[in-house]
C-alpha positions in Angstrom: -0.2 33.6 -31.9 1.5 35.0 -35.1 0.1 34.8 -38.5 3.4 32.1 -39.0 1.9 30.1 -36.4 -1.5 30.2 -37.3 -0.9 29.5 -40.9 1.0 26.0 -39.2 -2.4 25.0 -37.4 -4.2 25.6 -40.4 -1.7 23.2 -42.5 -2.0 20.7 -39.9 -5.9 20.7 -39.8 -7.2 17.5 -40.8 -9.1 17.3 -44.4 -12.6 16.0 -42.8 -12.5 19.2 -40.6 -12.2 20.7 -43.8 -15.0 19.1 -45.3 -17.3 19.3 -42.5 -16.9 23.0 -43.2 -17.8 22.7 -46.6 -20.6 21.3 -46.4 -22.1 23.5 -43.4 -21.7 26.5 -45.5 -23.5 24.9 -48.2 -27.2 25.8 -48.6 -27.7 21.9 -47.0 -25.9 22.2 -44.5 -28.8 22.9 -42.0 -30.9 20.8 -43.5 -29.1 17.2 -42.3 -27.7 15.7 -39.2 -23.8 15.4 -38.0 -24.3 11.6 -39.0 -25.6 12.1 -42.1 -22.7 14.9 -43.2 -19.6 12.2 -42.1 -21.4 9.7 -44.2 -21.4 11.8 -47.1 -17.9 13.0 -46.2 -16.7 10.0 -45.6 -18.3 8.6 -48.9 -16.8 11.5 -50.7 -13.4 10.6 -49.7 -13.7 7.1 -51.0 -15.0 8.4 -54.0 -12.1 10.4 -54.3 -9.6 7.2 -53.9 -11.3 5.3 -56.5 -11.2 7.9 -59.0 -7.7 7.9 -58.5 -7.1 4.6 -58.7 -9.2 3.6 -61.7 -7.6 6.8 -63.8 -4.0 5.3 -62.7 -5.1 2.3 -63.8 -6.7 2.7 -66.8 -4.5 5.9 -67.9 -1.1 5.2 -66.0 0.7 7.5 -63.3 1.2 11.3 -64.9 1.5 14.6 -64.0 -1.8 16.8 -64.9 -0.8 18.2 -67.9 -0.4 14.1 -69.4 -3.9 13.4 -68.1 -4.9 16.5 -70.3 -3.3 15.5 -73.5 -4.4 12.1 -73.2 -8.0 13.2 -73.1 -7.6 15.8 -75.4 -8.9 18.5 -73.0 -8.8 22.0 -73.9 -6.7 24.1 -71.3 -7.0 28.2 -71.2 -4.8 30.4 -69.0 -6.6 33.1 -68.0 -5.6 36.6 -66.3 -8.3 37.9 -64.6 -9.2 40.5 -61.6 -11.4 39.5 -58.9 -14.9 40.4 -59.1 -17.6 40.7 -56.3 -14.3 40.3 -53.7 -13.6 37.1 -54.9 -11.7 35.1 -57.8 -11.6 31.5 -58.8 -8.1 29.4 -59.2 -9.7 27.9 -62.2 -13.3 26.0 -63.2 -14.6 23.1 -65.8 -16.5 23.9 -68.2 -19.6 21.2 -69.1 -20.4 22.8 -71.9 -17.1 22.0 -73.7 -15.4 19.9 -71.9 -12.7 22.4 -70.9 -10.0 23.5 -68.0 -9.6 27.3 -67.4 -7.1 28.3 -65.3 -6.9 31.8 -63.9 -3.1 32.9 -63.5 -4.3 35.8 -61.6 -5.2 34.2 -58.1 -1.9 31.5 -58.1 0.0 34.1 -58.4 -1.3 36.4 -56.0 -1.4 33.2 -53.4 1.9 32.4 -54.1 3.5 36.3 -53.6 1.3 36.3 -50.4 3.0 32.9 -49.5 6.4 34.3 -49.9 6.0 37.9 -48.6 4.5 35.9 -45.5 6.8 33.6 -45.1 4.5 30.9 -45.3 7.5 28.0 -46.2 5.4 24.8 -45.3 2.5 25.6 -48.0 3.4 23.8 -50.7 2.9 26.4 -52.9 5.1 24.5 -56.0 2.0 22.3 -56.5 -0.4 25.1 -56.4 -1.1 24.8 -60.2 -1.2 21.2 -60.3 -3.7 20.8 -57.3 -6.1 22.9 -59.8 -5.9 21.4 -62.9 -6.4 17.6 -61.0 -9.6 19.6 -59.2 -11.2 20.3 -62.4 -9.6 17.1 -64.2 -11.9 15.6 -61.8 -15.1 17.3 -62.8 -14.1 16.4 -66.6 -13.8 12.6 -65.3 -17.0 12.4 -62.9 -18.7 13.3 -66.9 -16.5 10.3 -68.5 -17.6 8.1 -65.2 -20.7 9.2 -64.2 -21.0 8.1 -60.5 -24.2 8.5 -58.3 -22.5 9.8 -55.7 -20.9 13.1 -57.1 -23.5 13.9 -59.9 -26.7 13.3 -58.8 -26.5 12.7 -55.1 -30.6 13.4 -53.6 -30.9 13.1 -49.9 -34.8 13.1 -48.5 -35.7 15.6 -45.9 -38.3 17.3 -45.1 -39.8 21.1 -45.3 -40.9 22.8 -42.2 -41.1 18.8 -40.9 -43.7 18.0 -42.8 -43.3 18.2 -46.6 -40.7 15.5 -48.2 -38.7 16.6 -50.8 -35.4 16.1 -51.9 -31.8 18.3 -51.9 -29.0 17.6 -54.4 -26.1 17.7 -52.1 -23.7 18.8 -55.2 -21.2 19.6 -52.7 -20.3 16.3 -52.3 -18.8 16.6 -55.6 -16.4 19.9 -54.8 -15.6 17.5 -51.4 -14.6 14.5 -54.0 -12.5 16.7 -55.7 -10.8 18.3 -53.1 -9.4 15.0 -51.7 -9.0 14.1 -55.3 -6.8 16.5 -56.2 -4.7 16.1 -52.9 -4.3 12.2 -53.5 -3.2 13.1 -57.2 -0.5 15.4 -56.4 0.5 13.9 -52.9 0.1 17.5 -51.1 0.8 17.9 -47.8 -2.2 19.8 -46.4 -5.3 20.0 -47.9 -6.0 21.9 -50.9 -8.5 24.6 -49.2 -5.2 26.1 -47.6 -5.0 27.7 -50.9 -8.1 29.9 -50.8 -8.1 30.3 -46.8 -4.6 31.9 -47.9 -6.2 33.7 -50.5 -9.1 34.6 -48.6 -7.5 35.8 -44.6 -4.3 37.1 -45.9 
């Protein structure tokens, strides 16, 4: 199989498959059931769809960049090198209230796209899959929801002990899917950084 055909499988990979992945890597992952990780997923996903309905809505159909000026967000474009072997595509900041968007890593996805011939990534909505990611973290603080914020699951240590996890990768899931159903992408937005990441 050629890089070209594996980059098609990985386009054509479904988003749960995506998710599932998520949230085994997470520190949680080991610590609940298959059952119990589609009904977060799943729960995620719906989260995700009425996010994006209530912000069309309430706020109208627009690009990102709208969304921003309507709420007044500030936006910084950053240029900056990877660190540790790995960069972020951008990040909210709860302090401020702020987008950052790092220049740095779209760019260096999208010349890997091109140089690969990777044609059916849709790398023209690269920068607009990452501003609706972290326009969703902004908006999860305007509508707090128990499901993204301050999702606890029980388990239990070593069987025994109860405590509780905060399965805050449910809220990176929600915004995945959010940021897919905002901008209509194709494939799902974690093609980016397996791009970024294999390639």
């Amino acid at each position: 199989m050629t890089k070209v055909d594996n980059i098609k499988v990985i386009i054509e990979r479904p988003d749960f498959d995506w998710y599932e992945e998520m949230v085994k890597s997470s520190t949680f992952g080991k610590k609940i059931t298959k059952d119990q990780r589609e009904v977060f997923i799943k729960k995620a996903m719906e989260q995700a769809e009425k996010f994006k309905n209530k912000l069309i809505s309430e706020y109208g159909n627009k690009e990102p960049m709208g969304y921003i000026i309507t709420f007044d967000i500030p936006l910084e474009y950053k240029k900056e090198e990877p660190t540790y072997g790995y960069q972020y595509l951008g990040y909210y900041r709860t302090k401020n209230k702020s987008i950052a968007v790092n220049y740095t890593t779209l760019n260096l996805i999208q010349k890997k796209c091109k140089e690969k011939g990777f044609n059916e990534v849709e790398i023209d909505k690269i920068k607009d899959t990452v501003l609706m990611h972290e326009l969703f973290h902004y908006l999860e603080d305007l509508f707090p929801s128990d499901y993204t914020k301050e999702k606890h699951f029980e388990t239990k240590t070593f069987g025994l002990f109860k405590s509780k996890i905060n399965l805050s990768i449910i809220s990176e899931i929600t915004a995945v899917h959010f940021s897919k159903l905002m901008t209509k992408l194709k494939h799902s937005p974690k093609v980016y950084e397996y791009i970024y990441k294999k390639y």
